[in-house]
C-alpha positions in Angstrom: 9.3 51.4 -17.2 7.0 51.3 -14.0 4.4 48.5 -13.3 1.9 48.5 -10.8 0.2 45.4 -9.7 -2.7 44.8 -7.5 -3.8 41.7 -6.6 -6.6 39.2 -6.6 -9.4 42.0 -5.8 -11.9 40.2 -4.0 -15.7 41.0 -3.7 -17.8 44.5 -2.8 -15.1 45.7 -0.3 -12.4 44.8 -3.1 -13.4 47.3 -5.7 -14.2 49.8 -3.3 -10.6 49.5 -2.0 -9.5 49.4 -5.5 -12.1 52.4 -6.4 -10.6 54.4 -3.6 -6.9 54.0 -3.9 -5.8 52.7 -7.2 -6.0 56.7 -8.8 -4.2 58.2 -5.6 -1.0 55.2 -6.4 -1.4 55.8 -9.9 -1.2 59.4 -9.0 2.0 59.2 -6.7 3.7 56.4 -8.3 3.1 56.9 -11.7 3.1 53.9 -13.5 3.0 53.5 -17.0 1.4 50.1 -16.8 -1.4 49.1 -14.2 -2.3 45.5 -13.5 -4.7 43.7 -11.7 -5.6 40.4 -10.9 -10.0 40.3 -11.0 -10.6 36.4 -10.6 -12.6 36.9 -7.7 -13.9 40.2 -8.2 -17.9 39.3 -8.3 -20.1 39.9 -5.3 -18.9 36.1 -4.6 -15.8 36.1 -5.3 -15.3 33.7 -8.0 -14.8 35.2 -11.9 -15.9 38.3 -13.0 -18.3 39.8 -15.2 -18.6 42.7 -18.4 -19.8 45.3 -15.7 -16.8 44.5 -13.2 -14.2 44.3 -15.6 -15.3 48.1 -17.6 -15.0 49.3 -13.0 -11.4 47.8 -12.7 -10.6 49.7 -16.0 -12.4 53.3 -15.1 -10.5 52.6 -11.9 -7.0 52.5 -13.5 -6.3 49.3 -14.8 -4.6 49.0 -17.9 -5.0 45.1 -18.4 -6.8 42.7 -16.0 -5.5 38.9 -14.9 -7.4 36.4 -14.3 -7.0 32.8 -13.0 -8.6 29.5 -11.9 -11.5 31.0 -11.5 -12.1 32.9 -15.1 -14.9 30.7 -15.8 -17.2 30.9 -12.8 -19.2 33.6 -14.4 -20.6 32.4 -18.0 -21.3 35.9 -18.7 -17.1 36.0 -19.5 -17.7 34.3 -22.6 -19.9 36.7 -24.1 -17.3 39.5 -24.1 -13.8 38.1 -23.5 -13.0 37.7 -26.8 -13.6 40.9 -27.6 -10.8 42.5 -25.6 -7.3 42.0 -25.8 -6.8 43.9 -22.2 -8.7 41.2 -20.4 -6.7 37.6 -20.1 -7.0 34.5 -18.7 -4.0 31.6 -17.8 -1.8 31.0 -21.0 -2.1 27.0 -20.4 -5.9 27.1 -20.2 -6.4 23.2 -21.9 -8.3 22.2 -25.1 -8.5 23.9 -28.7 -9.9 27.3 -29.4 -10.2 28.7 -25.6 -11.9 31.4 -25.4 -10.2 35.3 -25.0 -6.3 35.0 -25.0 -3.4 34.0 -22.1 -1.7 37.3 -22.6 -1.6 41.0 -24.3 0.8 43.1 -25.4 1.2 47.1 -25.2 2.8 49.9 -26.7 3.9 52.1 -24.3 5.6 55.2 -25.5 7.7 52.8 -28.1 8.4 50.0 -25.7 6.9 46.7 -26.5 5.5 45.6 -22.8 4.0 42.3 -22.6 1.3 41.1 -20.0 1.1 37.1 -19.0 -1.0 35.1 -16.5 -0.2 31.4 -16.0 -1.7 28.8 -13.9 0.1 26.4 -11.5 -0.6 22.9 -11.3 0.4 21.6 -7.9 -3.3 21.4 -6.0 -4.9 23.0 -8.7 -7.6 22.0 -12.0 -5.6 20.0 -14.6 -3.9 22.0 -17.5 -1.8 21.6 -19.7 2.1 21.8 -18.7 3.1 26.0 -17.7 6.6 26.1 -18.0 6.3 24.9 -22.3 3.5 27.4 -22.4 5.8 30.2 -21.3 8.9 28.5 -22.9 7.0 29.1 -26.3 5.6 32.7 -26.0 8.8 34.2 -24.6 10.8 33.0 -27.3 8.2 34.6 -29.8 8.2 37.8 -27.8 11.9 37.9 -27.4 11.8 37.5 -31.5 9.0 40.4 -31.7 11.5 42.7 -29.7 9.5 42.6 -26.8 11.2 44.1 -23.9 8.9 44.3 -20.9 7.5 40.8 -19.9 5.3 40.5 -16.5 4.2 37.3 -15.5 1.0 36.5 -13.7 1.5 33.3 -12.0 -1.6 32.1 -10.2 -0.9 28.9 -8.2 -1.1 27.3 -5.4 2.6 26.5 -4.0 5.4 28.6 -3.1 7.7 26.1 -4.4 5.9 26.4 -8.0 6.1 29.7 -8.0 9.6 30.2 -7.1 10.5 27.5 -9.7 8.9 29.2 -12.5 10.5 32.8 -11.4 13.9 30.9 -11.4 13.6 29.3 -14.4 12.5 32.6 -16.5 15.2 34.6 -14.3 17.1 37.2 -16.9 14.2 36.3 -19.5 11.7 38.2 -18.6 11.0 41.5 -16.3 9.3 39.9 -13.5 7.4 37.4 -12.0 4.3 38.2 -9.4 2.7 35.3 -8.0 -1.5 35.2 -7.2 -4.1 33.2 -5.7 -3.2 32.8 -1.9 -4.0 35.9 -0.5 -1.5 36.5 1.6 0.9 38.9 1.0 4.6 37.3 1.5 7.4 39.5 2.4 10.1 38.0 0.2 10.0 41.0 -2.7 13.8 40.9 -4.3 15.2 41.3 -7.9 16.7 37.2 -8.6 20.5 37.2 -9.5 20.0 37.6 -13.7 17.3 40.1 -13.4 14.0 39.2 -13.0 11.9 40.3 -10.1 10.1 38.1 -7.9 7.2 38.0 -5.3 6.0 34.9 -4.5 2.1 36.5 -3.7 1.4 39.6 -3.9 -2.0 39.1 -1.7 -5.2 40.4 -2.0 -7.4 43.6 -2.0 -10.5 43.2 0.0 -12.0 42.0 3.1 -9.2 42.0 5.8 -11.5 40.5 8.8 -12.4 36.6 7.4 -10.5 34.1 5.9 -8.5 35.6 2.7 -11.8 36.9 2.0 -14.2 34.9 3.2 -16.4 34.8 6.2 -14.8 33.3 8.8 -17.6 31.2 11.3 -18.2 28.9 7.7 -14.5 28.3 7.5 -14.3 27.5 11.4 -16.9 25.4 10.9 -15.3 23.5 7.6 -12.1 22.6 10.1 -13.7 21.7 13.0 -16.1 19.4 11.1 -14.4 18.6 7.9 -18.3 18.4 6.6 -18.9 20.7 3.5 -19.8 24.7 4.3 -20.8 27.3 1.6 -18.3 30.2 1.7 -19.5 33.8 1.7 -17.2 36.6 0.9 -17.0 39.2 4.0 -19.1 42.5 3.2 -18.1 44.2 6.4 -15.4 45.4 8.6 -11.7 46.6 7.7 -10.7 46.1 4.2 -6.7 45.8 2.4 -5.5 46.5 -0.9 -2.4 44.5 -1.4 0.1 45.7 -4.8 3.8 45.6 -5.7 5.7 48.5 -8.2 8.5 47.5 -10.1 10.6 49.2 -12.1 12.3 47.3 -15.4 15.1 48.7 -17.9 13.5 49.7 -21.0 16.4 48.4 -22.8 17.7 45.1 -21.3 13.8 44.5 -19.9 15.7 43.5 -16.6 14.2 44.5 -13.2 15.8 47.7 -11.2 13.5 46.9 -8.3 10.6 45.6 -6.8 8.6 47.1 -3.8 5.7 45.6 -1.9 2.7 47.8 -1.3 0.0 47.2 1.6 -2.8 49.5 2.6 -4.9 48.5 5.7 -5.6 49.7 9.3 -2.0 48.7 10.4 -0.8 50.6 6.8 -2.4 53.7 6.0 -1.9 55.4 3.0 0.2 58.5 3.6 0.8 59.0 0.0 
């Protein structure tokens, strides 16, 4: 099994990037499933809407993450609960949340199931992610699930790495979100399961992961409040990872960074 994941798509120049280059890796690397993270997909960059979501799908994507910001957009809860390939964080708090925390696929006869979880360190209060996760993969494991990716949108390295250790030889893999920065520590963890700790982000390469960069200047220099604008011009990224799991043990083979920008052009 081959997964592709793109992440956090950020803004106009983020779904051009994805518009532009997600058929030519699906095309080359042939994936059988195609992620990607959309939290800050709108014009900006915080949740997504019904119009987004149906572009990141025409695009390629085969299920869309979220993260902590899948409810800056009210529009979400007018037509998340009507698709299963759209998910937000497993360990959202509070009774009846709206959508679902993960979806599962059939892919050619192998059971392949898709999570996004939300850290806690420096981020909004939910509820505890590690007895979230403890509970589903036991339930997929008893389902026959083989193929288990993990969306794990926080904050901190160290959380990140903690959760990846702690599922190691449980699940397929474990791709970290939310920074933006692409780290370049990409390896398969000693029982099996493959880790990134961020996979970065696909948009505007010339702010601040995303952003416009005189506002965020001006937030440091200051430490007074400064509205945030996402970057509508100048060179763009589109940051991914492929992995490639067992079908039969779900264990990762490998795991390979992908980063397209004006230091890394695509060659195909």
């Amino acid at each position: 099994m081959r997964l592709l994941f793109v992440g956090d798509v950020v803004g106009n120049l983020g779904m051009k990037m994805v518009e532009q280059y997600l058929p030519l890796l699906k095309k080359d690397l042939k994936p059988q499933v195609t992620i990607v993270n959309g939290e800050n997909v709108t014009k900006v960059g915080r949740g997504i809407n019904e119009k987004l979501f149906k572009q990141l799908m025409n695009a390629g994507a085969d299920v869309v993450t979220l993260g902590n910001h899948a409810w800056n957009n009210e529009e979400i809860f007018s037509f998340i609960d009507d698709t299963k390939k759209l998910i937000r964080p497993l360990n959202y708090p509070g009774k009846d949340v709206p959508g679902n925390g993960y979806c599962q696929l059939n892919v050619n006869g192998t059971q392949v199931a898709i999570i996004n979880l939300q850290g806690r360190i420096f981020m909004e209060e939910t509820d505890d992610p590690f007895a979230e996760i403890d509970r589903l993969v036991e339930q997929l494991k008893k389902d026959q699930v083989k193929v288990i990716f993990v969306d794990m949108h926080a904050e901190t390295t160290s959380e990140k790495k903690a959760m990846a250790l702690y599922l190691d030889g449980k699940i397929s893999a474990l791709v970290g979100t939310h920074t933006h920065v692409q780290t370049s520590d990409a390896h398969v963890l000693n029982k099996g399961t493959a880790f990134l700790t961020d996979v970065g982000m696909t948009g505007p390469d010339d702010g601040v992961i995303g952003m416009e960069y005189e506002p965020v200047i001006k937030r440091f220099l200051t430490s007074r409040p400064s509205r945030f604008t996402v970057e509508e011009n100048g060179s763009k990224v589109l940051s991914a990872c492929l992995i490639d799991v067992d079908n039969q043990t779900g264990l990762a083979k490998a795991i390979k960074p992908i980063l397209i920008c004006k230091e890394h052009p695509y060659v195909g």
